[in-house]
BAMIVEX-701995 format. One line per 10 residues: number of its first residue (from 1); their letters; for each residue x, y, z of N, C-alpha, C. Coordinates in steps of 0.1 Angstrom, whole numbers. Layout:
% BAMIVEX-701995
NUM) a) X Y Z X Y Z X Y Z; ...
//
This chain:
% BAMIVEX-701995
1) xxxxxxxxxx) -415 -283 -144 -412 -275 -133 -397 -272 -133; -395 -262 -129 -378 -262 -123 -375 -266 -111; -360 -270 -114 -351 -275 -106 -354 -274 -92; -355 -279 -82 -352 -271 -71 -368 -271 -62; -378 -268 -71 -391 -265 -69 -395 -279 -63; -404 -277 -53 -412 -294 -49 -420 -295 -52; -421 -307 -56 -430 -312 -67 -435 -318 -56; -453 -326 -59 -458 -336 -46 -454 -350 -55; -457 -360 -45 -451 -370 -51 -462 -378 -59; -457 -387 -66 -464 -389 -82 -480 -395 -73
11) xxxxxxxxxx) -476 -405 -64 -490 -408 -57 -501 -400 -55; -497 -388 -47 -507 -376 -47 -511 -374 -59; -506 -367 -69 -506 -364 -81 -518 -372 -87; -518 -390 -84 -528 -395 -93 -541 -394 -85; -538 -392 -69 -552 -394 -61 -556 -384 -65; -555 -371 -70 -564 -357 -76 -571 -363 -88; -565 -371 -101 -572 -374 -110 -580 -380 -105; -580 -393 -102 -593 -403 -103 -603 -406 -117; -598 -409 -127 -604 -407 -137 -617 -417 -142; -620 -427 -131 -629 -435 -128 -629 -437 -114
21) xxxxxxxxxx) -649 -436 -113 -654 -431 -98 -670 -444 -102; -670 -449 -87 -681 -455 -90 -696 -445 -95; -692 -431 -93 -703 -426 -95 -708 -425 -112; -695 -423 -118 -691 -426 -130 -704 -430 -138; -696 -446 -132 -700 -459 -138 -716 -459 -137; -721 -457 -122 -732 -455 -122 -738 -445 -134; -734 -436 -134 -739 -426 -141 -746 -431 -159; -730 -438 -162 -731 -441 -175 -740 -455 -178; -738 -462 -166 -747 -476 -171 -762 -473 -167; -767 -463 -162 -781 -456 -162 -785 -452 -178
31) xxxxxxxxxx) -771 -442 -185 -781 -434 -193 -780 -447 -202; -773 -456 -206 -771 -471 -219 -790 -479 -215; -789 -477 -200 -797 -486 -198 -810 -479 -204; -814 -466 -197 -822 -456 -204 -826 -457 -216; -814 -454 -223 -815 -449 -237 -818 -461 -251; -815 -472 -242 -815 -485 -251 -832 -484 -246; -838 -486 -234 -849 -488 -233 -861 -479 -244; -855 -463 -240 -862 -455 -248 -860 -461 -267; -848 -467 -270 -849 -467 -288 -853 -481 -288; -855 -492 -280 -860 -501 -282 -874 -502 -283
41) xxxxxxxxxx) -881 -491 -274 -894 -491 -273 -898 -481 -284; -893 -476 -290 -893 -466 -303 -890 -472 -315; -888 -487 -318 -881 -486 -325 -894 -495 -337; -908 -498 -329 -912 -505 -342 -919 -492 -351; -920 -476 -348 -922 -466 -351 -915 -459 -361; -901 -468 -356 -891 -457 -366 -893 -462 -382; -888 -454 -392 -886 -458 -403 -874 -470 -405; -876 -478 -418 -865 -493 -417 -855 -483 -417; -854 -474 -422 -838 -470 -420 -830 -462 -408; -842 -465 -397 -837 -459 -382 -836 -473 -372
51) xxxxxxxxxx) -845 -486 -384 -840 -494 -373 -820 -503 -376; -821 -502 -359 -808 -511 -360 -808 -525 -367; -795 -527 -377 -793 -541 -378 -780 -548 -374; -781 -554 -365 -770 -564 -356 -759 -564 -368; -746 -560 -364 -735 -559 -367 -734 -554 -378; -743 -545 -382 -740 -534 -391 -735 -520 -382; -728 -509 -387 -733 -495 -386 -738 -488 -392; -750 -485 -385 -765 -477 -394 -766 -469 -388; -779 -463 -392 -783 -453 -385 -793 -458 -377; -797 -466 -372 -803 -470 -362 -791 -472 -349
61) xxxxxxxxxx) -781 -475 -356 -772 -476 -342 -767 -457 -336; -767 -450 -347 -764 -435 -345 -776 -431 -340; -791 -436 -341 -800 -432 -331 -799 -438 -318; -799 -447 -314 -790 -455 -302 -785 -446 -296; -774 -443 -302 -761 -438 -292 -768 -424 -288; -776 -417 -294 -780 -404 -296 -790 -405 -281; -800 -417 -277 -808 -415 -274 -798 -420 -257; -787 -426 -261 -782 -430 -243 -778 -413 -246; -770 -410 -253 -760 -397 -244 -773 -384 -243; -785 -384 -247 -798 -375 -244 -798 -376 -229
71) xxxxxxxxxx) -799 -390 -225 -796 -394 -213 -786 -393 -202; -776 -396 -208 -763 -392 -201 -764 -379 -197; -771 -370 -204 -769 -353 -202 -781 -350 -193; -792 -355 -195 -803 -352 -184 -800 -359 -173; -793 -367 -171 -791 -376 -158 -779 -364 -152; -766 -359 -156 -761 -351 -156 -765 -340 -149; -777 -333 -154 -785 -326 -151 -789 -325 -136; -790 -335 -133 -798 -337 -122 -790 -342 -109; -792 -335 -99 -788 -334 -84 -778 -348 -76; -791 -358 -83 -789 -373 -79 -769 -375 -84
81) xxxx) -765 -373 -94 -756 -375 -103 -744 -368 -97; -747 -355 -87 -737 -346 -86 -733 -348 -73; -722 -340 -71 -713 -344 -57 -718 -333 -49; -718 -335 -38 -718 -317 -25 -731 -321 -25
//
């Protein structure tokens, strides 16, 4: 900004971000919850090389993550999730 110009003060400034909201949190610990459910219950189907192995990174864990954020976006989607 220049000189001279009013700026609002830094407090305001952060109450606009908010960059964590309980709706958030809700949001995200739905689709993990979801999405674990859906590849857990998928998972005696999958090929050995889609299932997860504890403390490796495989591709069972890249189907995982794949199957919360499918979630994340359909939950997104939907009314429940949104503001107004």
């Amino acid at each position: 900004m220049h000189p001279g110009m009013d700026c609002p003060p830094e407090d305001a400034r952060m109450a606009e971000r908010r960059p964590f909201t309980m709706r958030k949190f809700w949001h995200s610990l739905a689709a993990v919850l979801l999405g674990n459910a859906l590849y857990f219950g998928l998972d005696r189907y999958l090929p050995p090389a889609g299932r997860h192995v504890p403390y490796k990174i495989d591709w069972g864990l890249a189907i995982d993550f794949w199957c919360c954020l499918v979630f994340y976006g359909l939950l997104a989607r939907l009314k429940w999730f949104r503001r107004g």
